[in-house]
N, C-alpha and C positions, 0 to 999 in steps of 0.2 A: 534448656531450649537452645537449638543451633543459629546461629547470626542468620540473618536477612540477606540476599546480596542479589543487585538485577545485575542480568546478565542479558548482551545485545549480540545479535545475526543482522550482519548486513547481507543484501543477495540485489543482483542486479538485473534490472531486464530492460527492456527496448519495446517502446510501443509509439504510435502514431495518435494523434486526434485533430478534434476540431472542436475549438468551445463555440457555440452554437445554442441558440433558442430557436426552436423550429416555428411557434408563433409570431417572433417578430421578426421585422422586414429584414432584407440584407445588409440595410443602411444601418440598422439598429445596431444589429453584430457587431457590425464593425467600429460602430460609434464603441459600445462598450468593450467588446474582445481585441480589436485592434488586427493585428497580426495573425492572433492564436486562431481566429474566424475563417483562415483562408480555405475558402471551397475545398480547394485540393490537400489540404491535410496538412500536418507538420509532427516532428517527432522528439522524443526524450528520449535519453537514456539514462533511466530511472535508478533510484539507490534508495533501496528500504531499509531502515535498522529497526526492526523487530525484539523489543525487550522486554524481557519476563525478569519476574521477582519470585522467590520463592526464599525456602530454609535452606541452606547446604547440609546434603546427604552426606552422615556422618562415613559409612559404608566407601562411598563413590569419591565425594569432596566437591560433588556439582548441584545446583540447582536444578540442572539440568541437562544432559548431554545437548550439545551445541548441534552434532551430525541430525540429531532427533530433529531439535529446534526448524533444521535445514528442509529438510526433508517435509515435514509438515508445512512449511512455506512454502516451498517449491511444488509441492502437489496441487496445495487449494488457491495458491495465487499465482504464483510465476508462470507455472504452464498455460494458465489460461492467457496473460496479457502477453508475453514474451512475444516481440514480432507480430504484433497483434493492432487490428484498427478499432480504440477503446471504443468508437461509435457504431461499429456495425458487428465488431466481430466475438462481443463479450457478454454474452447470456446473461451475467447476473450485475451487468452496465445498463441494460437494456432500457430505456427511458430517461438516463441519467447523463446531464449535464457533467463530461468526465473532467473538470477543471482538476486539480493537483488536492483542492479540498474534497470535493464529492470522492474523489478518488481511495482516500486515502481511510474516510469512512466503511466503502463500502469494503475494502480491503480487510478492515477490525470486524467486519458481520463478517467474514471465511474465516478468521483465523481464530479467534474468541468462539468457547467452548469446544474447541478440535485440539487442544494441550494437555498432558496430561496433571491433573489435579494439583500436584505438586508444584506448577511452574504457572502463577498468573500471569496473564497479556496486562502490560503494566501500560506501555507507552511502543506510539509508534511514530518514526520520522523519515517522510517521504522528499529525498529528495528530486525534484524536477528538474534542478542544474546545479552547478556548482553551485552558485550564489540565490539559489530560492527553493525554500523548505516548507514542509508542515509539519504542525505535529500532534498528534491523536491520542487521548490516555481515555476513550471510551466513554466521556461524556457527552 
């Protein structure tokens, strides 16, 4: 049996939002969102590390080519948010509250089952700024 070993893609994109509950008042928003509530939008720039686990290919010596990793990231999520307003302009956001949490979920339903077999989506870690993160292993 060949050793275990995750392997992480970081890839970066740039998008705008608004946390927001469209049922409650304005007052509310802002009671609870503060800042992130402002009408006019506000923005990140995002840092995702995308980590898969697999066996290392005795052949190759990867769990996974990295460019692959890239590439399948870059197709099912990057292009859609990159420069992107996560409240209006993202199909599969569509009704969702895009906080850094709901975000980072709906991120793991694009990229989970679009890997190839050999390489499980183990853990994923969205950064929102330097200093505030999440992180998702698909529970």
């Amino acid at each position: 049996m060949m050793p275990r070993v995750s392997v992480t893609r970081r890839v970066h994109f740039s998008a705008a939002h608004r946390l927001y509950r469209p049922d409650w008042s304005d007052e509310r928003n802002q009671e609870v969102f503060g800042a992130c509530s402002n009408p006019h939008w506000h923005g990140h720039n995002y840092e995702l590390d995308v980590t898969v686990e697999g066996e290392v290919d005795p052949e190759t010596g990867y769990v996974m080519d990295l460019k692959e990793l890239k590439v399948a990231v870059e197709d099912r999520v990057v292009s859609d948010l990159d420069h992107r307003n996560l409240n209006r302009e993202v199909e599969w956001l569509e009704g969702v509250n895009p906080t850094t949490e709901n975000l980072v979920v709906a991120i793991w339903g694009r990229i989970a089952g679009h890997l190839p077999e050999r390489a499980r989506l183990v853990r994923l870690t969205l950064w929102e700024t330097p200093r505030n993160y999440v992180e998702y292993e698909g529970r």
